[in-house]
VOBA-1610 file (N, C-alpha, C; in pm, whole numbers, padded with zeros to 5 digits, always signed):
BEGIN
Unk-01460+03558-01148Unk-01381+03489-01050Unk-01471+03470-00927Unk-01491+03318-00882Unk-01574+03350-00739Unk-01499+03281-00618Unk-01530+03317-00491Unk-01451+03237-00434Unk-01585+03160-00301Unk-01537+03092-00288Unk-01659+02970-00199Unk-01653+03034-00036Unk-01544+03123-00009Unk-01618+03123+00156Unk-01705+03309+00164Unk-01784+03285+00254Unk-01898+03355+00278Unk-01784+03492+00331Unk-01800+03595+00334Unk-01722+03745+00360Unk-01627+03780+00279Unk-01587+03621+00239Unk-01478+03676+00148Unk-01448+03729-00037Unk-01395+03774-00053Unk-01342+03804-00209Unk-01230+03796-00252Unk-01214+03661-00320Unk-01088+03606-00356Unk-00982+03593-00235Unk-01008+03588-00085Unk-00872+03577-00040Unk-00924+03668+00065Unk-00981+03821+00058Unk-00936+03919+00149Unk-01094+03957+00147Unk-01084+03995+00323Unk-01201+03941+00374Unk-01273+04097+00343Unk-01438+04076+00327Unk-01522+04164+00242Unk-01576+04231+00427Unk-01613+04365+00412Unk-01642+04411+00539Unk-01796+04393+00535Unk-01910+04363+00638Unk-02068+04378+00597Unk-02097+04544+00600Unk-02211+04564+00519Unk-02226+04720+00488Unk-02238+04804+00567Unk-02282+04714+00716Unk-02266+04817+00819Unk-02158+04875+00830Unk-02036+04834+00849Unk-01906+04908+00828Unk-01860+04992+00774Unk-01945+05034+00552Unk-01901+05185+00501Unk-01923+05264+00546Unk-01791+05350+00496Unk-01748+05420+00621Unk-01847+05555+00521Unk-01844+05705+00653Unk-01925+05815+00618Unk-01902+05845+00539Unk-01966+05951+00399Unk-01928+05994+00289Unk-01822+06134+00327Unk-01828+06142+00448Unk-01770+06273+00492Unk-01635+06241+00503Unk-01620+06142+00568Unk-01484+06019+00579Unk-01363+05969+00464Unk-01454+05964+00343Unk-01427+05885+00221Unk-01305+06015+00158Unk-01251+05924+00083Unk-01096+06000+00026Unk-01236+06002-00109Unk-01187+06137-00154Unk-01260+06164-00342Unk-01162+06109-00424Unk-01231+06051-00511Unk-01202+05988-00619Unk-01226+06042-00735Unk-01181+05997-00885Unk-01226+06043-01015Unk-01293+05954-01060Unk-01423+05937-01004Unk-01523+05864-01058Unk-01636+05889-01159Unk-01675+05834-01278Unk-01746+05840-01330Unk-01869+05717-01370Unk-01993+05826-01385Unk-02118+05676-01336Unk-02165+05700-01518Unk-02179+05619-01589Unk-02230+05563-01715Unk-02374+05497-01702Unk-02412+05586-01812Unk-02572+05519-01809Unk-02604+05487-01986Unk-02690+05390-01992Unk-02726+05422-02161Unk-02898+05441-02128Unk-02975+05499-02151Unk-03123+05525-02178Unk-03174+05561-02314Unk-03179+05446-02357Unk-03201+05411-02515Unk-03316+05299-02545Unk-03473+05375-02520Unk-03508+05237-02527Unk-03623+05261-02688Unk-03648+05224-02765Unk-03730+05180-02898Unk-03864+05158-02859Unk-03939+05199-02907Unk-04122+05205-02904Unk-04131+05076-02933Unk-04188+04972-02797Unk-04225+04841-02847Unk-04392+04793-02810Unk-04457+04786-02907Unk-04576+04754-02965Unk-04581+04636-02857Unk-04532+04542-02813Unk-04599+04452-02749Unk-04559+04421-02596Unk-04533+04508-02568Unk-04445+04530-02441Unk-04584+04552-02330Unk-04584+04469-02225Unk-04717+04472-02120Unk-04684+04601-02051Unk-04620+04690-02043Unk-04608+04832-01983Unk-04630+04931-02087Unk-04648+04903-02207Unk-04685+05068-02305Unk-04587+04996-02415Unk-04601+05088-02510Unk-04523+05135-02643Unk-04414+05172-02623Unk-04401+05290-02505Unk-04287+05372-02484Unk-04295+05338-02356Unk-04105+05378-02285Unk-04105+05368-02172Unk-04058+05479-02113Unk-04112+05448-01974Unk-04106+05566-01881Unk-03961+05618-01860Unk-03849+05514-01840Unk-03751+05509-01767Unk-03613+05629-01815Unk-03617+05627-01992Unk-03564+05748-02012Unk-03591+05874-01994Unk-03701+05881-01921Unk-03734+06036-01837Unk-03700+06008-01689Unk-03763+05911-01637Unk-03735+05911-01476Unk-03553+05828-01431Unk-03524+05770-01547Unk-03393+05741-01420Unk-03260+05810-01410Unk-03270+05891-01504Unk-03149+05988-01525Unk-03155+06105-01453Unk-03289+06110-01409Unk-03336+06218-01296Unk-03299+06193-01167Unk-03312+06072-01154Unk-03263+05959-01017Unk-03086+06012-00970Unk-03048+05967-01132Unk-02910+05962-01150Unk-02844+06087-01091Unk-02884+06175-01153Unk-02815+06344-01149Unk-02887+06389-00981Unk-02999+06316-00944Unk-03007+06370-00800Unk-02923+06331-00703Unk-02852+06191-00735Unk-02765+06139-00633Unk-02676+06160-00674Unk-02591+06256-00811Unk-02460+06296-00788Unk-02447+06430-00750Unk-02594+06474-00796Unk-02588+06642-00723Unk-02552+06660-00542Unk-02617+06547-00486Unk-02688+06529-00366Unk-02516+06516-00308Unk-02457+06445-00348Unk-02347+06436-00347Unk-02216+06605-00341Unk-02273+06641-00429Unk-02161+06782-00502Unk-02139+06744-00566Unk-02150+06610-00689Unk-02078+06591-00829Unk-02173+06589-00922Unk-02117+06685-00994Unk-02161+06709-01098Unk-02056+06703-01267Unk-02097+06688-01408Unk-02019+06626-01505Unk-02018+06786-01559Unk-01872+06826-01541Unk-01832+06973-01643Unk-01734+06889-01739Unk-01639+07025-01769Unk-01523+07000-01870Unk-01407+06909-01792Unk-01430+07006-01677Unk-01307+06987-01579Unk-01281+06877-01565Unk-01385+06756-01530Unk-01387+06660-01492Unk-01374+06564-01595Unk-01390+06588-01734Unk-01334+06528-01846Unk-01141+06563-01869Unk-01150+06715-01817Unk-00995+06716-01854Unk-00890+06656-01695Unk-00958+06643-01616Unk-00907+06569-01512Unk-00806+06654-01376Unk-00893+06798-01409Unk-00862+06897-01315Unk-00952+06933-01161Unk-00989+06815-01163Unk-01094+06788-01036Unk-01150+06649-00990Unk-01100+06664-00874Unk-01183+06531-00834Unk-01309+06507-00795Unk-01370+06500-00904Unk-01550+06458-00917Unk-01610+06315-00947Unk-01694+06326-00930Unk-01769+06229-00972Unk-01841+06280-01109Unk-01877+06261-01207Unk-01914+06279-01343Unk-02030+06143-01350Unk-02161+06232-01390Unk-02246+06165-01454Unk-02215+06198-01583Unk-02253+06066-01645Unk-02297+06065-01836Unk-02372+05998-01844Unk-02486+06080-01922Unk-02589+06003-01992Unk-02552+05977-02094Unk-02596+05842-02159Unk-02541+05812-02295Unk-02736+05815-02404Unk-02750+05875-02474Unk-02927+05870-02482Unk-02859+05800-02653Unk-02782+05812-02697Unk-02749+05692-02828Unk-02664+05571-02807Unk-02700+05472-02903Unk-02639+05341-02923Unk-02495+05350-02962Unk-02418+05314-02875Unk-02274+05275-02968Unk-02289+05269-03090Unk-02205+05326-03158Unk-02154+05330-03301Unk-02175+05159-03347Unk-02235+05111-03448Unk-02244+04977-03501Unk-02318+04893-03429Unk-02389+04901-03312Unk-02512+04881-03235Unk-02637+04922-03238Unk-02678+05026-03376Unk-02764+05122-03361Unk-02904+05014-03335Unk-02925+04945-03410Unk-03026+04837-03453Unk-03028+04743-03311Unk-02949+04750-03227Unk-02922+04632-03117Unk-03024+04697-02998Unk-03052+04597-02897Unk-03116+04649-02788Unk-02927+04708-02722Unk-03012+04822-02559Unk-02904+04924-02504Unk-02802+04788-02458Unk-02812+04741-02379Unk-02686+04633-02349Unk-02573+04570-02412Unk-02618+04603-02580Unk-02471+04520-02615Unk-02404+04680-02674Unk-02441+04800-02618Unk-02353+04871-02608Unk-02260+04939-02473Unk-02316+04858-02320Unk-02211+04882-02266Unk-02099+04862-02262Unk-02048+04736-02347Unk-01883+04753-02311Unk-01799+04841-02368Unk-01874+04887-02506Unk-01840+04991-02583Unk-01820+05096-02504Unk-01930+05148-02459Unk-01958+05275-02331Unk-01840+05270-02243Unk-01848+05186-02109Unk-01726+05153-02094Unk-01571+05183-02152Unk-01544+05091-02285Unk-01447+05123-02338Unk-01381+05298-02389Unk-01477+05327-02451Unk-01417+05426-02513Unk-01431+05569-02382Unk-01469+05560-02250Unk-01491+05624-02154Unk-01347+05606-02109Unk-01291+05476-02068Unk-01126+05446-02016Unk-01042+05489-02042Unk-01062+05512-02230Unk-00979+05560-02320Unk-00958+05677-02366Unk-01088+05778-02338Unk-01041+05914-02327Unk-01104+06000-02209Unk-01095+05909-02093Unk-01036+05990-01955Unk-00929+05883-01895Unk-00840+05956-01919Unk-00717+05806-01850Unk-00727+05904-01728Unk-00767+05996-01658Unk-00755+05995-01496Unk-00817+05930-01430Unk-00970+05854-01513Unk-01073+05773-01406Unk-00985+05699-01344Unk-01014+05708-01182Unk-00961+05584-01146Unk-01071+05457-01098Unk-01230+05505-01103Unk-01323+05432-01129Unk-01462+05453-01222Unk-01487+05346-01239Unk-01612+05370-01379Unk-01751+05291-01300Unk-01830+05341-01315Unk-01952+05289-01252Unk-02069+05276-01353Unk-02085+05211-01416Unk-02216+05197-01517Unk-02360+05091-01445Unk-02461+05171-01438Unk-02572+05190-01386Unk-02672+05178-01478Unk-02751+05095-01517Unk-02876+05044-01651Unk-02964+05146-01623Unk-03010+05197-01696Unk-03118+05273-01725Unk-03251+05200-01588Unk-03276+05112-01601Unk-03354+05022-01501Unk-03335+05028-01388Unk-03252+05098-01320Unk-03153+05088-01201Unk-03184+05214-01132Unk-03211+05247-00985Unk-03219+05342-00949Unk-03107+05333-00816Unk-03071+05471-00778Unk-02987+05517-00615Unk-03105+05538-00492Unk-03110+05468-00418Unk-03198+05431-00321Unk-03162+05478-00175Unk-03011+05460-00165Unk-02946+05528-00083Unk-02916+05614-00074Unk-02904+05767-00018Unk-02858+05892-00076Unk-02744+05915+00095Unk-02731+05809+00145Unk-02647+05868+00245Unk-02485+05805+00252Unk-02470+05687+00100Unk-02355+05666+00133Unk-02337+05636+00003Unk-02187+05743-00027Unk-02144+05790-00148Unk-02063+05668-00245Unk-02023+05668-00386Unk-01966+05591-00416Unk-01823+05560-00358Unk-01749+05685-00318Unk-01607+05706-00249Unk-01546+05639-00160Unk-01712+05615-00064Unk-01698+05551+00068Unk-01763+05421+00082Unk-01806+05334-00065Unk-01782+05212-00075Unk-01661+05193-00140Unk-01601+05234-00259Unk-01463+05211-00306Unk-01379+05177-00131Unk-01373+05329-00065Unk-01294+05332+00068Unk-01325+05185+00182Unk-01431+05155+00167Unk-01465+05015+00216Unk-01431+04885+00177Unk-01473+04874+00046Unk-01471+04737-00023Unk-01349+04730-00107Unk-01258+04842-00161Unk-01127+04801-00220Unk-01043+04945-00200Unk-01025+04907-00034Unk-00917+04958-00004Unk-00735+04992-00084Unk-00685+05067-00074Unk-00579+05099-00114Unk-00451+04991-00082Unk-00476+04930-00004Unk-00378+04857+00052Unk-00411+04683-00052Unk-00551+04689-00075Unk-00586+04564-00129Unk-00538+04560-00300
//
């Protein structure tokens, strides 16, 4: 869905980032961040055979939910805490095995919705992708950009 004027999203006006608010500020949420780091030894690839990224970005990952206080237990699967939950996913969706990692996020996704019905957000993050920011939490962009009232 896009909408043509500049601040806005669909209708209701988008705040600039100066505005998210502190992580100290932010209401906690039951958020969980999805990753897949699944990548195949490729022979012709101008960076190597193998890649770096399933060692370094999941390291990235777990520093900015530690950095945070969230961390992925039971609890946070059975929905007795409001955390943030990393998952690494290091295999292919079921019937994707043969596929490159991308045509198993919606899978990832899916079957994540379906057995935590407390998420009330899902955040999936590519293996390629790093947290750059460590001073403003996922909580307190949700609390910014899709307010409760919206």
């Amino acid at each position: 869905m896009a909408c043509s004027k500049a601040r806005t999203l669909c209708g209701a006006q988008v705040p600039p980032l100066s505005e998210v608010k502190a992580a100290s500020d932010a209401r906690r949420r039951n958020i969980e961040i999805h990753s897949i780091c699944s990548y195949a030894a490729d022979p012709t690839s101008n960076t190597g055979v193998t890649s770096e990224l399933p060692e370094m970005a999941p390291r990235n990952h777990l520093s900015y939910a530690d950095h945070f206080g969230y961390r992925e237990t039971e609890l946070s699967r059975l929905g007795l805490g409001l955390v943030i939950a990393y998952v690494l996913h290091s295999d292919l969706a079921e019937g994707r095995e043969n596929m490159e990692a991308h045509y198993s996020k919606m899978m990832v996704v899916l079957r994540a919705l379906e057995t935590s019905p407390t998420i009330e957000w899902l955040m999936f993050i590519d293996c390629d992708a790093f947290f750059t920011d460590f001073t403003t939490s996922l909580d307190a962009l949700v609390d910014t950009f899709a307010p409760e009232e919206s």
